[in-house]
N, CA and C atoms as an extended XYZ file, in Angstrom:
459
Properties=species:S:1:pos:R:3:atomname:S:1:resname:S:1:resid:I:1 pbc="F F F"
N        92.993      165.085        3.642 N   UNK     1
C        91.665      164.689        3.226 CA  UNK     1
C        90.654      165.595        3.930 C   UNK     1
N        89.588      166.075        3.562 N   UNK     2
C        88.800      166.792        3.737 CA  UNK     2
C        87.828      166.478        4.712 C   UNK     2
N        87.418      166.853        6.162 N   UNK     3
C        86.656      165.932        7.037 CA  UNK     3
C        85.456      165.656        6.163 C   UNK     3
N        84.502      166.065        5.526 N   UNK     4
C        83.198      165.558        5.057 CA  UNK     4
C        83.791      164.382        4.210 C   UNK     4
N        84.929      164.357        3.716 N   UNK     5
C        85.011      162.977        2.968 CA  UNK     5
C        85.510      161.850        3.937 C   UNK     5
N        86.091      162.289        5.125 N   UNK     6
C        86.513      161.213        6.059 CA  UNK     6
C        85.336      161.173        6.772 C   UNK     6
N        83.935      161.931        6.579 N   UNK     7
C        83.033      161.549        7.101 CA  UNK     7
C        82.282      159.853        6.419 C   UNK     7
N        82.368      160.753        5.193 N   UNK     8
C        81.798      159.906        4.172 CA  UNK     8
C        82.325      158.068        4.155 C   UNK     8
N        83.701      158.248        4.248 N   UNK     9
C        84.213      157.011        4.912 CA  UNK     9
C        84.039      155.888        5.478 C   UNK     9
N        83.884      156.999        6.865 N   UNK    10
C        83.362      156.275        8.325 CA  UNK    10
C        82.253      156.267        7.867 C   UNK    10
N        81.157      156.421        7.634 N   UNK    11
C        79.887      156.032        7.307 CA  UNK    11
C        79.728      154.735        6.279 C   UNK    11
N        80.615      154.861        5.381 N   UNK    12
C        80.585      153.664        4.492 CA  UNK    12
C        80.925      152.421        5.390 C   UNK    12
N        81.741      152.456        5.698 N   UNK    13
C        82.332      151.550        6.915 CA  UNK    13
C        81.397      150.955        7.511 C   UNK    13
N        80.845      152.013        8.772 N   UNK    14
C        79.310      151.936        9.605 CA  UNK    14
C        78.624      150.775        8.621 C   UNK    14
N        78.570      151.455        7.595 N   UNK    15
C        76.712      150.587        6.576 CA  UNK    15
C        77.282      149.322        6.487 C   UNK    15
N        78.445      149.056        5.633 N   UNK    16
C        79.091      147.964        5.266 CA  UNK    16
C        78.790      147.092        6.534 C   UNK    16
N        79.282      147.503        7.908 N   UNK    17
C        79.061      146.889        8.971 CA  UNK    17
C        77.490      146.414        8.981 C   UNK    17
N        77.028      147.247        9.044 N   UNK    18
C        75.192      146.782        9.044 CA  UNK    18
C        74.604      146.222        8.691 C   UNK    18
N        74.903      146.327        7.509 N   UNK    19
C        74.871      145.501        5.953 CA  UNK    19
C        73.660      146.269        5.607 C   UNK    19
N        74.034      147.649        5.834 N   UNK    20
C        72.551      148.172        5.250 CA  UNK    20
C        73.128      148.439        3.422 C   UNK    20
N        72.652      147.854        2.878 N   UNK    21
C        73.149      147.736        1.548 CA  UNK    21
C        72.819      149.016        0.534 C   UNK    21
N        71.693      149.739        0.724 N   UNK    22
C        71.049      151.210        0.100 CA  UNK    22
C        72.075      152.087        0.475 C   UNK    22
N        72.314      151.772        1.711 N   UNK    23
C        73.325      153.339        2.082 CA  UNK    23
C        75.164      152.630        1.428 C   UNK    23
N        75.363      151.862        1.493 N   UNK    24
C        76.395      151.310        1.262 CA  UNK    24
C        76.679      151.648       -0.225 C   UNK    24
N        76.028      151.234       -1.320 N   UNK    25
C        76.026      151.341       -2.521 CA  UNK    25
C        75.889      152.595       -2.719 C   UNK    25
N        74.880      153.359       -2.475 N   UNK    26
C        74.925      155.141       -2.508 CA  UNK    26
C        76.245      155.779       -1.856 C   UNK    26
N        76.799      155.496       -0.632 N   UNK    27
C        78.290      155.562       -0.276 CA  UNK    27
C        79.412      155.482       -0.913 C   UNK    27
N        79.594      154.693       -1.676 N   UNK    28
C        80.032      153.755       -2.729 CA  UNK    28
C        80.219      154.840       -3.724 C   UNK    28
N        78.601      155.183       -4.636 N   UNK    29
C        79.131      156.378       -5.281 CA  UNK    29
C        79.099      157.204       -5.554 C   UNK    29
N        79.200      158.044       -3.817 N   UNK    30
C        79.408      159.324       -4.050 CA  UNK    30
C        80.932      159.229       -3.757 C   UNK    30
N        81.128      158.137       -3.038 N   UNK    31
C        82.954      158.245       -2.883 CA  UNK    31
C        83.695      158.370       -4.702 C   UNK    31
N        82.900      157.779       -5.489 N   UNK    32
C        83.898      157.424       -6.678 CA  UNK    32
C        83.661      158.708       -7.320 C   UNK    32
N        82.172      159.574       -7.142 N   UNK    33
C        82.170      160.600       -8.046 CA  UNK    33
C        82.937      161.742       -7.562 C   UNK    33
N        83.382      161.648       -6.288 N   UNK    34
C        84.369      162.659       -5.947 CA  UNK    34
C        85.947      162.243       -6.248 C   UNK    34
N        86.514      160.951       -6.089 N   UNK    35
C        87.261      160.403       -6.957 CA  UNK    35
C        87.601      160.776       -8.519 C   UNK    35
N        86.704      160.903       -9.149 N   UNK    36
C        86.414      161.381      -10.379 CA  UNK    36
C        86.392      162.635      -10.567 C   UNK    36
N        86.269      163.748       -9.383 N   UNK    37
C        86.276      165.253       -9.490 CA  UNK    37
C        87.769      165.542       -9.312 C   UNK    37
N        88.100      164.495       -8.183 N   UNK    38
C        89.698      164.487       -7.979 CA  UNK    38
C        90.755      164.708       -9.258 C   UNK    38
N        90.710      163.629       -9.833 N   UNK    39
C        91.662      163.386      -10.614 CA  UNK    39
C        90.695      163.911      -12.236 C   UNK    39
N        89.594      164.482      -12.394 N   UNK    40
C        89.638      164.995      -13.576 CA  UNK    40
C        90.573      166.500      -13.561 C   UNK    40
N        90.822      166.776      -15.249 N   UNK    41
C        91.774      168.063      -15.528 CA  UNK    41
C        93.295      167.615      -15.798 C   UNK    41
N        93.941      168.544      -15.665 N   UNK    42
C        95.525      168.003      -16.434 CA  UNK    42
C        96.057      167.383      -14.834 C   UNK    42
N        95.897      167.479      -13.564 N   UNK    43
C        96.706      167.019      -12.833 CA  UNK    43
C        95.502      166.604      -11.497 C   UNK    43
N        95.940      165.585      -10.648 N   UNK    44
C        94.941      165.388       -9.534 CA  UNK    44
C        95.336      166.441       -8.597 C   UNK    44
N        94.049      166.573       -7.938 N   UNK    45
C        93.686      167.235       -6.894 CA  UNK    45
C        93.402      166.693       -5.550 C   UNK    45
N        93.322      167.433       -4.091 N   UNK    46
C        92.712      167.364       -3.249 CA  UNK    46
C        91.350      168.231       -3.095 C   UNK    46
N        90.080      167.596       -3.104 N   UNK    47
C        89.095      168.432       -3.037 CA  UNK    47
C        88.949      168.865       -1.634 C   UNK    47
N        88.246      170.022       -1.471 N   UNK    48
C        88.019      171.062       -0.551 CA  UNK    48
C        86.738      170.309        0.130 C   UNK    48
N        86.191      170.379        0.956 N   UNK    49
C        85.019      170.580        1.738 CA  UNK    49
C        83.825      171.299        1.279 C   UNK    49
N        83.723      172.251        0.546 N   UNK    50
C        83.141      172.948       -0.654 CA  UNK    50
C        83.270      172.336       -1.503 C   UNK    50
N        84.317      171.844       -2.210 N   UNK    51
C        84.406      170.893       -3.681 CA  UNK    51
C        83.193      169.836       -3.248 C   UNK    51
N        83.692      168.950       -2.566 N   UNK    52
C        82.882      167.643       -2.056 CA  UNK    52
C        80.917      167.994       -1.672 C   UNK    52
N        80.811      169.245       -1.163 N   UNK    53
C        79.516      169.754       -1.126 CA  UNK    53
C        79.036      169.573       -2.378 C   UNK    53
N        79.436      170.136       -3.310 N   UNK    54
C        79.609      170.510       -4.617 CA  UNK    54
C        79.242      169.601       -5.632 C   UNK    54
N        80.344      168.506       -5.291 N   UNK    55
C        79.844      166.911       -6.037 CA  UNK    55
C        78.635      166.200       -5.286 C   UNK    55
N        78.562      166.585       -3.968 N   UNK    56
C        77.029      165.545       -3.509 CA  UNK    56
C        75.952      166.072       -4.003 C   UNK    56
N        75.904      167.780       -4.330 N   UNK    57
C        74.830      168.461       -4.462 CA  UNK    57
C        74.958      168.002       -5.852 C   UNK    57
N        75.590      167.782       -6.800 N   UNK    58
C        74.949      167.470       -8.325 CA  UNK    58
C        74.546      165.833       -8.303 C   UNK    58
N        75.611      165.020       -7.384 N   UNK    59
C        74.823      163.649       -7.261 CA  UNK    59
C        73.531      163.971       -6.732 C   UNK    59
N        72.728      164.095       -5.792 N   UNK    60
C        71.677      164.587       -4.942 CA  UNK    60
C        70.860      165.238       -6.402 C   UNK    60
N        71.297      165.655       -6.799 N   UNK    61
C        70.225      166.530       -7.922 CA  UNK    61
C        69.486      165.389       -8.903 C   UNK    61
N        71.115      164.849       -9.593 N   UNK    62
C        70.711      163.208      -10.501 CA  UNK    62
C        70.003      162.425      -10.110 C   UNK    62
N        70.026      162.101       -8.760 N   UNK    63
C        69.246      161.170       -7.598 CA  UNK    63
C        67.396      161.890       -8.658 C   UNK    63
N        67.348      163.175       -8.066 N   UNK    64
C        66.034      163.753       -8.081 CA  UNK    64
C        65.326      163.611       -9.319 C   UNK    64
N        66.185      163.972      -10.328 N   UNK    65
C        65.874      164.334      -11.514 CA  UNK    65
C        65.445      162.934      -12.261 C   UNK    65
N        65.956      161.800      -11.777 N   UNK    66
C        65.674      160.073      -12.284 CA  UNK    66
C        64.601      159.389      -11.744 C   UNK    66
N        64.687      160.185      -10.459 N   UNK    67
C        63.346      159.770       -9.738 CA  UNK    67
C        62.204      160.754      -10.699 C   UNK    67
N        62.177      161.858      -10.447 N   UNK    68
C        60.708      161.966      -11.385 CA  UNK    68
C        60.657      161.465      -12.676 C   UNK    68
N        61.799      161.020      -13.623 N   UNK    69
C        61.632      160.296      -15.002 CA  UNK    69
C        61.231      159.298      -14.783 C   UNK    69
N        61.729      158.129      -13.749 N   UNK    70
C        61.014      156.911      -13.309 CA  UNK    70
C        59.378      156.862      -13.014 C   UNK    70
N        59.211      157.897      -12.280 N   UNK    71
C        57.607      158.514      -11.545 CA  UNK    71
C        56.401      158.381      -13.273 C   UNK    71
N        57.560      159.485      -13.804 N   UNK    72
C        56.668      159.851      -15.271 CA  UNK    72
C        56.781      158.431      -16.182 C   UNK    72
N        57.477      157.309      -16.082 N   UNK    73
C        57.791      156.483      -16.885 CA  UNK    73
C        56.803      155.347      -15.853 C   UNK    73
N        56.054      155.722      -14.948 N   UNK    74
C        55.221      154.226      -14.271 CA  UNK    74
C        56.463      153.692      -13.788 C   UNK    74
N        57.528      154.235      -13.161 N   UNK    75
C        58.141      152.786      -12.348 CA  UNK    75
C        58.510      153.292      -10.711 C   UNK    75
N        57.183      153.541      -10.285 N   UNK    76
C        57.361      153.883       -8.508 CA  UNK    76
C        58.733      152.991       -7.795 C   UNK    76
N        58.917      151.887       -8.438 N   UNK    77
C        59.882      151.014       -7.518 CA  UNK    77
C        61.209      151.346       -8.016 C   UNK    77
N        61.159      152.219       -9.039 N   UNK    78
C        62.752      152.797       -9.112 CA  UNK    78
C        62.822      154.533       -8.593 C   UNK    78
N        61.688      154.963       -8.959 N   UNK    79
C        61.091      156.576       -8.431 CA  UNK    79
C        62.192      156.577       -7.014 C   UNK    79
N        60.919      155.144       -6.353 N   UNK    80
C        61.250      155.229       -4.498 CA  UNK    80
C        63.010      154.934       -4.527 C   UNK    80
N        63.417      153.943       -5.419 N   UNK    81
C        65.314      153.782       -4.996 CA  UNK    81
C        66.368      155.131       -4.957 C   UNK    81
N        65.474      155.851       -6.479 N   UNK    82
C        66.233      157.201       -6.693 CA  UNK    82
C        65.961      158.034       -5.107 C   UNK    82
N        64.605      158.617       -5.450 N   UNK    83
C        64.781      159.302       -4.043 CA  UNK    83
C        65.172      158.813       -2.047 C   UNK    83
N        65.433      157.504       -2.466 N   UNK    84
C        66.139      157.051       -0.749 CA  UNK    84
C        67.220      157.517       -0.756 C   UNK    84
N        68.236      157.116       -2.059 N   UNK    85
C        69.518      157.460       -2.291 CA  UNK    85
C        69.614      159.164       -2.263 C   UNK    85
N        68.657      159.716       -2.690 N   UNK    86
C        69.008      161.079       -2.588 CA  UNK    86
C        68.521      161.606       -1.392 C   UNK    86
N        67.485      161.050       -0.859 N   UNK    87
C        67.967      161.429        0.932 CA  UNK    87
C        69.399      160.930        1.793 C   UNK    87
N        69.518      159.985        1.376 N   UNK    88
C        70.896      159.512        1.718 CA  UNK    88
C        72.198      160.785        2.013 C   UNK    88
N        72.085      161.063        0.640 N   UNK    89
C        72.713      162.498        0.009 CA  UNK    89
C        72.606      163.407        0.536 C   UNK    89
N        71.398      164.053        0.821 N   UNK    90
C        70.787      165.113        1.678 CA  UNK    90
C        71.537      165.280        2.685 C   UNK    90
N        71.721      164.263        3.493 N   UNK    91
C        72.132      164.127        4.957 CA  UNK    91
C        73.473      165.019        4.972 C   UNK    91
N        74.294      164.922        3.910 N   UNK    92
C        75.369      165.113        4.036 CA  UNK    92
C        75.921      167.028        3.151 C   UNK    92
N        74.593      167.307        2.979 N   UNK    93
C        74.224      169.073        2.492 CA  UNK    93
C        74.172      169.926        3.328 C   UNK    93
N        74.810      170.901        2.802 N   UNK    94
C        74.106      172.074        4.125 CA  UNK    94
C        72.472      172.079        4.138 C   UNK    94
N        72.187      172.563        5.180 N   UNK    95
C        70.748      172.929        5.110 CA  UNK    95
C        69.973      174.090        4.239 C   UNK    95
N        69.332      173.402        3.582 N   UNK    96
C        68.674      174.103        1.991 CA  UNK    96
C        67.853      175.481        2.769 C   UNK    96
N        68.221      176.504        1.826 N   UNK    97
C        67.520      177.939        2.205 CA  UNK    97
C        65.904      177.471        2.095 C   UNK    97
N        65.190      178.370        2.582 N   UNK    98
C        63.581      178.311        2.671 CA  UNK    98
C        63.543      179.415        1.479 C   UNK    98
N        61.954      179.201        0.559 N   UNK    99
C        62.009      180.100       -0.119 CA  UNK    99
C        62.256      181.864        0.009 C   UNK    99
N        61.631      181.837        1.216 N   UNK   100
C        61.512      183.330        1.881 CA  UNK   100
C        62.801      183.877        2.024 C   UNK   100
N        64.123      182.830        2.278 N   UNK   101
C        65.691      182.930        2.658 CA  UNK   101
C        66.084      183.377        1.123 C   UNK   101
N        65.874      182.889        0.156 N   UNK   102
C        66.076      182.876       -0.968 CA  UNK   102
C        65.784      184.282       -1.600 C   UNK   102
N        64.506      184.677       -0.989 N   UNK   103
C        63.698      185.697       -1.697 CA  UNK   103
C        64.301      187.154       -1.414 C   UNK   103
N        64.723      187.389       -0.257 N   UNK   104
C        65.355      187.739        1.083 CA  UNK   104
C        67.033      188.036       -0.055 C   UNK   104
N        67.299      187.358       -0.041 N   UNK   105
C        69.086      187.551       -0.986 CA  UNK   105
C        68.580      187.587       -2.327 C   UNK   105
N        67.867      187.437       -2.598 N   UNK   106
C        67.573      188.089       -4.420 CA  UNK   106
C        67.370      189.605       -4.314 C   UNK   106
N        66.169      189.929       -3.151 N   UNK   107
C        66.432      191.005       -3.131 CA  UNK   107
C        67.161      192.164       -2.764 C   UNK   107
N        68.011      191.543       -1.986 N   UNK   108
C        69.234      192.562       -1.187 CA  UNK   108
C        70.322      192.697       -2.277 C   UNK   108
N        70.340      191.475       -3.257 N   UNK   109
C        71.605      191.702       -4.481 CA  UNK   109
C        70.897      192.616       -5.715 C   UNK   109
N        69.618      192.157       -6.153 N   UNK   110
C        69.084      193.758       -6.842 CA  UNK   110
C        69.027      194.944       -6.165 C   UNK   110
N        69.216      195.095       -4.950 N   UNK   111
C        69.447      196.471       -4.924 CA  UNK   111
C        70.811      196.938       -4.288 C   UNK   111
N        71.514      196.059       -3.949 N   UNK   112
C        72.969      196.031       -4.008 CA  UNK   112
C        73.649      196.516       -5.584 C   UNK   112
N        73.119      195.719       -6.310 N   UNK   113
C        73.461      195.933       -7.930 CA  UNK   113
C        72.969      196.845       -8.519 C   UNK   113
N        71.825      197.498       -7.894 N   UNK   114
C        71.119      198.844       -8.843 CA  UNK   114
C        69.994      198.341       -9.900 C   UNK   114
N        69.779      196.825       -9.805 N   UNK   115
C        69.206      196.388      -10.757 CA  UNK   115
C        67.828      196.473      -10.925 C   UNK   115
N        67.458      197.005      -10.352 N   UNK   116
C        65.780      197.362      -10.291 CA  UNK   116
C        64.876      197.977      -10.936 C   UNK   116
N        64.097      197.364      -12.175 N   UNK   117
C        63.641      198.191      -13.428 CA  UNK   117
C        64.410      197.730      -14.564 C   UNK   117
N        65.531      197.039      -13.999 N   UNK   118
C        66.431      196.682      -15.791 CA  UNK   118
C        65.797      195.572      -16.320 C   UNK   118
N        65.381      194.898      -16.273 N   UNK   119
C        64.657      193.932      -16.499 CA  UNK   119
C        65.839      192.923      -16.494 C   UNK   119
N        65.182      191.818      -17.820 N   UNK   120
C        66.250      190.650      -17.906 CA  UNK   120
C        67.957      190.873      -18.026 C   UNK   120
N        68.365      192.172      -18.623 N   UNK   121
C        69.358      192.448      -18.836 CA  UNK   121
C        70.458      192.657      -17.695 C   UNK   121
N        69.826      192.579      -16.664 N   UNK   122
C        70.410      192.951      -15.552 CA  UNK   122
C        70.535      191.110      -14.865 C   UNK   122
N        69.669      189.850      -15.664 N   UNK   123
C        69.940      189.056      -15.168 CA  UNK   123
C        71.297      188.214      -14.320 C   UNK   123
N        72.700      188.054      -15.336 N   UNK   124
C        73.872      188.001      -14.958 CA  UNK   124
C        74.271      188.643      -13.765 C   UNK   124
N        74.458      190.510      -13.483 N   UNK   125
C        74.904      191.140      -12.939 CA  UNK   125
C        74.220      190.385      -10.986 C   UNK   125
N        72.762      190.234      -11.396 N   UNK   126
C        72.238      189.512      -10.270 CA  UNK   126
C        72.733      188.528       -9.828 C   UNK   126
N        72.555      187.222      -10.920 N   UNK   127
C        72.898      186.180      -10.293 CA  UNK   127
C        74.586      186.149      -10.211 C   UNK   127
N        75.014      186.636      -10.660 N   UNK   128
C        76.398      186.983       -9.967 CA  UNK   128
C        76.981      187.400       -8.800 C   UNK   128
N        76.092      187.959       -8.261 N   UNK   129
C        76.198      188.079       -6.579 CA  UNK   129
C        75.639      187.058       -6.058 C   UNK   129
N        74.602      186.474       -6.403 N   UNK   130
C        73.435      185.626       -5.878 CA  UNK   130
C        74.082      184.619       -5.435 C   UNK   130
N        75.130      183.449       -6.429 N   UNK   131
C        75.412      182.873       -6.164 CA  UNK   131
C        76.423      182.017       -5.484 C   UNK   131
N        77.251      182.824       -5.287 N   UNK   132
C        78.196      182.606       -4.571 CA  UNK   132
C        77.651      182.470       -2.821 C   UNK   132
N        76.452      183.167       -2.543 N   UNK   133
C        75.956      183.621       -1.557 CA  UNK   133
C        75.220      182.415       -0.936 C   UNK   133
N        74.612      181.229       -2.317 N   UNK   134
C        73.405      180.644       -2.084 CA  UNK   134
C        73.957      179.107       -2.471 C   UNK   134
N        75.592      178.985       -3.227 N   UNK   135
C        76.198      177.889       -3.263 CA  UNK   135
C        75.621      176.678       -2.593 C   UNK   135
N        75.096      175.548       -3.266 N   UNK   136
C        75.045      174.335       -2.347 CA  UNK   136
C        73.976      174.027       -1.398 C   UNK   136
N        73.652      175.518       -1.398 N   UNK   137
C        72.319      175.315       -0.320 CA  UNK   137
C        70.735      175.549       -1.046 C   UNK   137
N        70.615      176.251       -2.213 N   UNK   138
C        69.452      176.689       -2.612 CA  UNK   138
C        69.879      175.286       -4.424 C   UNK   138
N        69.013      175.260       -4.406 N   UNK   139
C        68.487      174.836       -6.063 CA  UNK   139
C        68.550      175.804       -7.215 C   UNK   139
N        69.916      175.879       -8.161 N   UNK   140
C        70.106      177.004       -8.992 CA  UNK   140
C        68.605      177.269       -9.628 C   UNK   140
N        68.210      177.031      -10.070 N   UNK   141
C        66.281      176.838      -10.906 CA  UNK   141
C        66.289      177.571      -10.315 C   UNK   141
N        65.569      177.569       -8.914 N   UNK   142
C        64.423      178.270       -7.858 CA  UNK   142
C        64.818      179.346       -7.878 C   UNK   142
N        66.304      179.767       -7.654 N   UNK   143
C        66.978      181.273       -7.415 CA  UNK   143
C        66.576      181.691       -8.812 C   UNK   143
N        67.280      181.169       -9.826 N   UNK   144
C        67.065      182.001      -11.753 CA  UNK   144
C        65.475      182.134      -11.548 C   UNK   144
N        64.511      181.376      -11.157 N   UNK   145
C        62.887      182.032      -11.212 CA  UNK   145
C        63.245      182.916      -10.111 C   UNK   145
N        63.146      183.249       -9.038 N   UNK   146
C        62.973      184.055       -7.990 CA  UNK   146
C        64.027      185.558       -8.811 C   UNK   146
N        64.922      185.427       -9.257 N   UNK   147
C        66.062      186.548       -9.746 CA  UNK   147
C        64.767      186.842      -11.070 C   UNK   147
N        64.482      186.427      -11.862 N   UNK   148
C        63.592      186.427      -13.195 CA  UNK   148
C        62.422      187.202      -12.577 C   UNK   148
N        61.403      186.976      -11.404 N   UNK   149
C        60.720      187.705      -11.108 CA  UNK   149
C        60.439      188.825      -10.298 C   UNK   149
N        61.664      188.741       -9.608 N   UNK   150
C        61.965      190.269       -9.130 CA  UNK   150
C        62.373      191.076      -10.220 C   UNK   150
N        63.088      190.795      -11.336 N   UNK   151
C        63.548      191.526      -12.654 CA  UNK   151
C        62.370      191.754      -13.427 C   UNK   151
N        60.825      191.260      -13.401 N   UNK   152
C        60.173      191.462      -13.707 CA  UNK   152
C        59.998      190.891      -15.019 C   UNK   152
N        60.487      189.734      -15.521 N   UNK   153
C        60.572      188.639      -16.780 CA  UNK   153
C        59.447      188.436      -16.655 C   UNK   153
């Protein structure tokens, strides 16, 4: 088992103990959606430590993305549940690049790649280095704008 998921565990455990019920239920399911990463495909798996990053960072995203539909839909009291749970989430991310960190590896892979002046066409060849680099820690969006305007889109 992967320590961030035997982290994840012991923490469920912890809350359950507390009875802090927000973290418990958010515990709850990020354990099942990695469960679910497990055993989707023709045969189960053991996920990696990277895999499990992987699944919190798209839970963590859903968290975000429901909270501003709630925000835009008038319902602050579900806005605020989405985003606790996705701090919850947070906790358990690497630490997110700063834009400048971001800006910083867009540009070292356009000119790693030669891509400078190609415009959009050179998009792929970019974020193809980009990301492997920025996995888990940056917000795919922010990098495709930051890669888009160094390419000059």
């Amino acid at each position: 088992m992967s320590a961030l998921k035997d982290q994840l565990h012991s923490d469920l455990t912890t809350s359950m103990k507390a009875r802090d019920a927000l973290r418990t239920s958010t515990l709850r399911m990020v354990l099942s959606a990695i469960t679910n990463a497990e055993v989707a495909g023709k045969e189960a798996r053991e996920l990696s430590d990277e895999d499990v990053v992987t699944v919190l960072g798209s839970e963590a995203k859903k968290r975000r993305e429901a909270a501003e539909a709630f925000a835009e839909g008038d319902r602050p009291a579900l806005a605020e549940k989405e985003l606790a749970e996705a701090a919850i989430l947070a906790e358990y991310l690497p630490a997110q690049l700063t834009t400048e960190e971001i800006n910083a590896v867009v540009t070292a892979a356009v000119e790693s790649t030669g891509s400078a002046g190609e415009g959009m066409k050179a998009m792929g060849k970019v974020m193809g280095v980009v990301s492997p680099q920025v996995k888990g820690k940056a917000d795919g969006g922010a990098v495709a704008a930051e890669v888009k305007r160094q390419l000059g889109a």
